[in-house]
C-alpha positions in Angstrom: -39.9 61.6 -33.9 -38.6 59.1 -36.0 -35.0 59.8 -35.2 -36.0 59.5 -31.9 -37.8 55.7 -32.5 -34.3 54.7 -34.1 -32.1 56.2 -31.8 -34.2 54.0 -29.2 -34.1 50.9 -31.4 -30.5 51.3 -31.1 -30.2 51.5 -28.0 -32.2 48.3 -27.6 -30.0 46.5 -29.9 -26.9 47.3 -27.9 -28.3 46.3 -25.1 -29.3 42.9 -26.8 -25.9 42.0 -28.2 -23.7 42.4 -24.9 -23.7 40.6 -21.9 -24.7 42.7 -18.4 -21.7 42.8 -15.5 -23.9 39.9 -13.8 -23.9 37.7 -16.2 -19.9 37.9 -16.7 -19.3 37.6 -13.1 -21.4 34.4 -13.4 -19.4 32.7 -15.9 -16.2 33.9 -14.4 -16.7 32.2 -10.9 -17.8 29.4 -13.3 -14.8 29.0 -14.8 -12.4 29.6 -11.7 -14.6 26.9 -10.1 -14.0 24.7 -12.7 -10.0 25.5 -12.8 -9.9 24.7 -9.2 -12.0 21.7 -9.5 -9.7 19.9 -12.2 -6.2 21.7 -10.7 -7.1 19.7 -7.2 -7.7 16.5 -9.6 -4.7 17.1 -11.3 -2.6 17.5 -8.0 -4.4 14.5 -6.1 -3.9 12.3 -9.4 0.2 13.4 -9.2 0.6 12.7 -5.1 -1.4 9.2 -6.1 1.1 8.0 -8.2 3.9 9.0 -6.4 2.6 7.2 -3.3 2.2 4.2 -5.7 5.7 4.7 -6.6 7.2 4.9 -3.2 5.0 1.7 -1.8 6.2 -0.6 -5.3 9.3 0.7 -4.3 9.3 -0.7 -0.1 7.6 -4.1 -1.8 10.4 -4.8 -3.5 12.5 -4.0 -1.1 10.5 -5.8 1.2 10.5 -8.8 -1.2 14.1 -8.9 -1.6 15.0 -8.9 2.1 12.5 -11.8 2.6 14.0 -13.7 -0.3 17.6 -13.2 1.4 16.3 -14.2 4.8 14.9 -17.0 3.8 17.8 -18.2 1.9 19.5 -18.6 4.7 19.1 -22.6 6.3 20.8 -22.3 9.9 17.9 -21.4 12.5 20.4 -20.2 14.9 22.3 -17.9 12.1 18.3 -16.7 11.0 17.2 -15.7 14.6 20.6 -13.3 14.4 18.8 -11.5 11.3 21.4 -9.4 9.7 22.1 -6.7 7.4 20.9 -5.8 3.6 21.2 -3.0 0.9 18.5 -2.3 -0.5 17.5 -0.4 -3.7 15.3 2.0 -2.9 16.1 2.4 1.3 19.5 2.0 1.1 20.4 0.1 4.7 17.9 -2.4 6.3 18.4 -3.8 9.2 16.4 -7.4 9.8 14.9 -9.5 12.5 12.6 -12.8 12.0 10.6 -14.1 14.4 8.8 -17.9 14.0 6.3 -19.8 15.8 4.9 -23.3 15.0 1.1 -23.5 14.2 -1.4 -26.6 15.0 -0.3 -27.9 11.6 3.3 -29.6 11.4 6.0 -28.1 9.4 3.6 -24.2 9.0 5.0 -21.5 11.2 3.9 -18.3 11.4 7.0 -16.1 10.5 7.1 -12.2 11.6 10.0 -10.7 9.3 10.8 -7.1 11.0 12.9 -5.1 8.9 14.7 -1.3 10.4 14.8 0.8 6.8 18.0 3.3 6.7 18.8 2.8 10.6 21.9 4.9 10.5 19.1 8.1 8.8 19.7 9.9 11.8 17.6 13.3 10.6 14.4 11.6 9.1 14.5 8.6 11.4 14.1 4.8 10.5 11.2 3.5 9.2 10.2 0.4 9.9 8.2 -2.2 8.4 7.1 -5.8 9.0 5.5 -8.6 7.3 3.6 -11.8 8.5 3.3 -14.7 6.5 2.9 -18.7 6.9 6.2 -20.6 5.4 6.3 -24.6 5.9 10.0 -25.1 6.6 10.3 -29.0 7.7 13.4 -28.4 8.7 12.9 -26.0 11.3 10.9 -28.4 13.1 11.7 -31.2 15.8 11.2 -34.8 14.7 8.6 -35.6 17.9 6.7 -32.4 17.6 6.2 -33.3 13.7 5.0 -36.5 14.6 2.6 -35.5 17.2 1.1 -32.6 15.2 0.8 -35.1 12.6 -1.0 -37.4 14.6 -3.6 -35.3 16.0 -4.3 -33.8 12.5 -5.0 -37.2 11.5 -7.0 -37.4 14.2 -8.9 -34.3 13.0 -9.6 -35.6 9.8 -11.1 -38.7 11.2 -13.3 -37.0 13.5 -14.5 -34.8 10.6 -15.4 -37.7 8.3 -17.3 -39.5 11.2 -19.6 -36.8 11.5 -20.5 -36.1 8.1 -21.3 -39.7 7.3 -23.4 -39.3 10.9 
């Protein structure tokens, strides 16, 4: 009788120190739930920075085309737009559009610029920019003086109403 009472003590004891087939399917689909988890963080953080890599990359290019544009005085030659290597799209083909705001000497400037035209197999990409620029010299003499004029008359008409 006693051999029996230890042989079931034992028995109880073995039980006690492992772990039952549920609970080590539990903490496996823990633990592939967890590799998943931080092997999707891990891939999202990677196509993050190369996206941030490839934008820096079309800013500067985009920078440098604007820079080059702009350097250029003649109207005439700047509404022709022209032709730059870049260094991250190779090719880019540019346009620039203006148009004079209500204030003299601002225009709103729409620089459209073809990336890699001659990529026949992935295509061209395009991008364009928008920006104010005050250029006096891109603007007539009479419509300077009248937009100059009727901002001062703006200003006037402001200044009589808040001392009203």
């Amino acid at each position: 009788m006693k051999m029996l009472w230890k042989s079931r003590e034992r028995l109880r004891r073995s039980r006690a120190a492992g772990f039952t087939l549920l609970e080590v399917l539990v903490s496996l689909a823990l633990f592939f739930m967890a590799v998943t988890f931080f092997s999707m963080t891990y891939l999202n953080t990677l196509m993050a920075i190369e996206g941030t890599r490839l934008n820096q990359g079309l800013e500067q290019d985009m920078a440098a085309i604007r820079r080059q544009a702009l350097m250029i005085a003649d109207i005439e030659e700047l509404e022709e737009g022209g032709d730059v290597v870049t260094g991250e799209h190779g090719l880019a083909r540019w346009s620039l559009e203006y148009e004079p705001t209500a204030v003299a000497d601002l225009f709103l400037v729409t620089l459209s610029v073809e990336l890699d035209p001659d990529d026949a197999e992935n295509g061209a990409r395009e991008a364009t920019e928008r920006f104010y620029l005050t250029r006096p010299s891109w603007s007539e003499p009479t419509e300077r003086d009248e937009l100059r004029a009727q901002t001062r008359e703006r200003l006037l008409d402001r200044q009589l109403n808040i001392r009203q």
